[in-house]
Structures are given as structure tokens and as C-alpha cells.
C-alpha positions in Angstrom: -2.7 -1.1 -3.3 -1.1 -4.7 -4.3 2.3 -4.6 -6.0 2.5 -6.5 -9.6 1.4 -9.8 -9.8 3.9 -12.3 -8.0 5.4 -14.4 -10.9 4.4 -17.3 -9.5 1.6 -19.0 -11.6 -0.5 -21.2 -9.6 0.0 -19.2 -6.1 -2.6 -22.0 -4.2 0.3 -24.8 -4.9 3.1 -22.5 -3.4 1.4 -21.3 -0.6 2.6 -24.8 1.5 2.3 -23.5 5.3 -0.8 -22.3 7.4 1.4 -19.5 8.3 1.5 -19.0 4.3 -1.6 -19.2 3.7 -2.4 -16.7 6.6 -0.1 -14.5 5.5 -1.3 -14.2 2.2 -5.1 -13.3 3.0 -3.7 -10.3 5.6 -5.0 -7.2 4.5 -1.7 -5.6 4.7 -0.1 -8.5 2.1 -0.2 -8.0 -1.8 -0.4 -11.9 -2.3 -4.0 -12.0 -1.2 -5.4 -9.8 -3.5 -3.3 -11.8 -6.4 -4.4 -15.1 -4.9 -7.9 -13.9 -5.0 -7.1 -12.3 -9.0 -5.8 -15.9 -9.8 -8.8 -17.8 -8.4 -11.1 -15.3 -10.2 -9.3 -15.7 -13.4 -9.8 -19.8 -13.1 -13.0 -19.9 -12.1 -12.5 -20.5 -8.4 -15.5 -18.3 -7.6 -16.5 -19.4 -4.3 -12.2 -19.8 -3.2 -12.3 -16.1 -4.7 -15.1 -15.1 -2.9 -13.4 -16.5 0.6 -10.0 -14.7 0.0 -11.6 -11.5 -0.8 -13.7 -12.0 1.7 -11.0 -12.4 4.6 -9.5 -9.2 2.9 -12.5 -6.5 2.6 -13.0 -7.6 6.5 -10.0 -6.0 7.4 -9.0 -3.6 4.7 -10.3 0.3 4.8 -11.6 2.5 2.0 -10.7 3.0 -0.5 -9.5 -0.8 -0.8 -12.1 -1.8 0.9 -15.0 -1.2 -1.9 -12.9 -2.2 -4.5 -12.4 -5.7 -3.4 -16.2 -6.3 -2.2 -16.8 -5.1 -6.1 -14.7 -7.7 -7.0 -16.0 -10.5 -4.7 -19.6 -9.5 -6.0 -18.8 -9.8 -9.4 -17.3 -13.5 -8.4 -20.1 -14.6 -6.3 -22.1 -13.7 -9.3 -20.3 -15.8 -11.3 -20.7 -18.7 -8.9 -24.2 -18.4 -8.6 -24.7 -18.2 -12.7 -22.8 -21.8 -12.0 -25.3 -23.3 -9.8 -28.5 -21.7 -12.3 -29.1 -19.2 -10.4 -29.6 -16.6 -12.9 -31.6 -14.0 -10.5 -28.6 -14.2 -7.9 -26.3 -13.6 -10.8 -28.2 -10.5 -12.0 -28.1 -8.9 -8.5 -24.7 -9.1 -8.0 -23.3 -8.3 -11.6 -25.5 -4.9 -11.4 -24.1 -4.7 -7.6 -20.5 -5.4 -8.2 -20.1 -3.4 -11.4 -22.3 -0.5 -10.2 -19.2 -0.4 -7.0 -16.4 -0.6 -9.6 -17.3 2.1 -11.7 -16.0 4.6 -9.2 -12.3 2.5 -9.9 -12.2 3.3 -13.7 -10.3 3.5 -15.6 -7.8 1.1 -13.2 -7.3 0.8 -10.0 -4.3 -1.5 -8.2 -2.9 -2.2 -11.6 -6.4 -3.7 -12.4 -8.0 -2.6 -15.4 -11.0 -1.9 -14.0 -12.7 -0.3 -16.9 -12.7 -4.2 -18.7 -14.1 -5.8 -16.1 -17.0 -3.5 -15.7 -17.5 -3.5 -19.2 -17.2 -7.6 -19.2 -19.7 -7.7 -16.5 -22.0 -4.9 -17.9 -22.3 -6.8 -21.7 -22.8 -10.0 -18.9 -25.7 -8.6 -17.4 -27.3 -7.5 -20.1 -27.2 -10.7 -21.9 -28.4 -12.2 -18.7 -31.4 -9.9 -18.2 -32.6 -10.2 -21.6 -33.1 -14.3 -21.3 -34.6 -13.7 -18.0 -36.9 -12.0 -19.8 -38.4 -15.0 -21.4 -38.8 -17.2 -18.2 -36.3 -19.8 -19.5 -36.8 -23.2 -17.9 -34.0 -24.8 -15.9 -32.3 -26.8 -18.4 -31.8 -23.5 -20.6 -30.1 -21.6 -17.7 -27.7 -25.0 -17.5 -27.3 -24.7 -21.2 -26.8 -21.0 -20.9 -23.9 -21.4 -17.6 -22.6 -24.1 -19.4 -22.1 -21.8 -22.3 -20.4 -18.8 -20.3 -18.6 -21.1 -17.9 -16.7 -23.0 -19.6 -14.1 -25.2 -18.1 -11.1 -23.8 -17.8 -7.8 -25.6 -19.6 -10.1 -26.6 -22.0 -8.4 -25.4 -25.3 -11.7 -23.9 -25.8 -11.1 -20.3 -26.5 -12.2 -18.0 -23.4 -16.3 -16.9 -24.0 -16.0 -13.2 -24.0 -19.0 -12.5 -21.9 -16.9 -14.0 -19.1 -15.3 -10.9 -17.4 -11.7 -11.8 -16.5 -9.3 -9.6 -14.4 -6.8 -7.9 -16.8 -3.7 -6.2 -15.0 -3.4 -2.8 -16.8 -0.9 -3.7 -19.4 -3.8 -5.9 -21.0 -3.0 -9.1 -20.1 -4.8 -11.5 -17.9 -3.4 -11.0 -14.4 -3.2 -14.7 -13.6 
């Protein structure tokens, strides 16, 4: 399972070379899954989803579930981003419901947080879709949970965020 996080902060910038960049999303290298922790963490859903992507392909079990957890929980994300909030519910209860068997961490990931993020996520999220909302009030409501990140705004805290195991963010 990956190594601690590289101390490099923005990993995308520093990966320079094809050969880099290929190297990073092998299976068998730790800076693919931090890549994909560090796109996660600033809302790069759909760069997430392709780097853990290219990783689940190749990687074996037990890695293997954890990461497509992980990618589902970030695909869910991006679809709450585009309004979708019925592709978001399906892959929040999907994702988290393939964590759980990770808890309480797993590859220095506190895995336990992140189901609990996305859990208290989902069940915000089923509860409007409960009351039909109209399309401008699942903007309002992505908008709300998404916000842009660098902002100064302080992080929403129904947006689950990968936390390395010593509690802090793992970006």
C-alpha cells in the first residue's frame, strides 16, 4: 500500500515528463495513489477519477476495492458538480458501502472519516431529493458543498476530504 505522502505539494506541476506522468499512475508506484489523494482533496474529481482509474485497472485485491471506493466517492462528487444529484446518491451509497470493509484506515488513509464524510453526505443529499427540488436548487445546493477551493472560505464539512491517519488532510 502507498508510502507517506511525497512532500511535494502540488505533485501535477512536478510531474514534467510523459515518462513521469506514466510512472506515477503504475500500479506498482506510491505517487499515483497520492496524485489521485491530491486531486481528490482539490476538487479535481474527474482528474481523480482518471488516475484512480488507470490504477484499480491494474492493481489486485485488496488495493484494488479500495481505490474503486475511492474513485466512486469522487465521481460522485463530480456528478453533485454538474446537478446531478441522483448520480451523486448512487455512488456515495456505492463508494462508502466498498470502504467500510477499510475502517478504521487503510494505506495511511483514514478511512473511517471519509466514510463518515460521505455517509453524513448522502444523507443530506437523500433527504432534499426527497422534495423534488428544481434545478436551480440542486445548483444552489452544489454550489453550497463545492465550494471553490483557495477560496479562504472555510472547507463545508459535508465535503468528505481524504485525511492521512495522523488527521491531517493528505494533500
Amino acid at each position: 500500500m502507498p508510502d507517506p505522502a511525497p512532500p511535494e505539494k502540488d505533485l501535477e506541476t512536478n510531474l514534467q515528463t510523459d515518462l513521469e506522468l506514466e510512472t506515477a499512475l503504475d500500479p506498482r508506484s506510491e505517487t499515483g495513489f497520492w496524485l489521485a489523494v491530491h486531486q481528490f482533496n482539490s476538487q479535481q474529481f474527474y482528474a481523480c477519477h482518471d488516475t484512480l482509474e488507470a490504477l484499480w485497472m491494474e492493481a489486485l485485491e485488496p488495493d484494488k476495492t479500495f481505490y474503486q471506493g475511492i474513485l466512486q466517492v469522487a465521481v460522485a462528487l463530480y456528478h453533485l458538480g454538474n446537478q446531478n444529484l441522483r448520480g451523486a446518491i448512487i455512488l456515495l451509497g456505492e463508494g462508502s458501502n466498498r470502504l467500510r470493509r477499510y475502517e478504521p484506515d487503510y494505506g495511511e488513509i483514514d478511512v473511517t472519516a471519509l466514510v463518515t464524510q460521505s455517509l453524513k453526505l448522502l444523507a443530506w443529499l437523500q433527504q432534499i431529493s426527497l422534495q423534488s427540488p428544481e434545478p436551480e436548487q440542486i445548483r444552489a445546493i452544489a454550489l453550497e458543498v463545492l465550494q471553490s477551493p483557495g477560496t479562504g472560505a472555510p472547507a463545508n464539512p459535508l465535503l468528505p476530504v481524504l485525511t492521512q491517519v495522523s488527521g491531517r488532510s493528505a494533500d
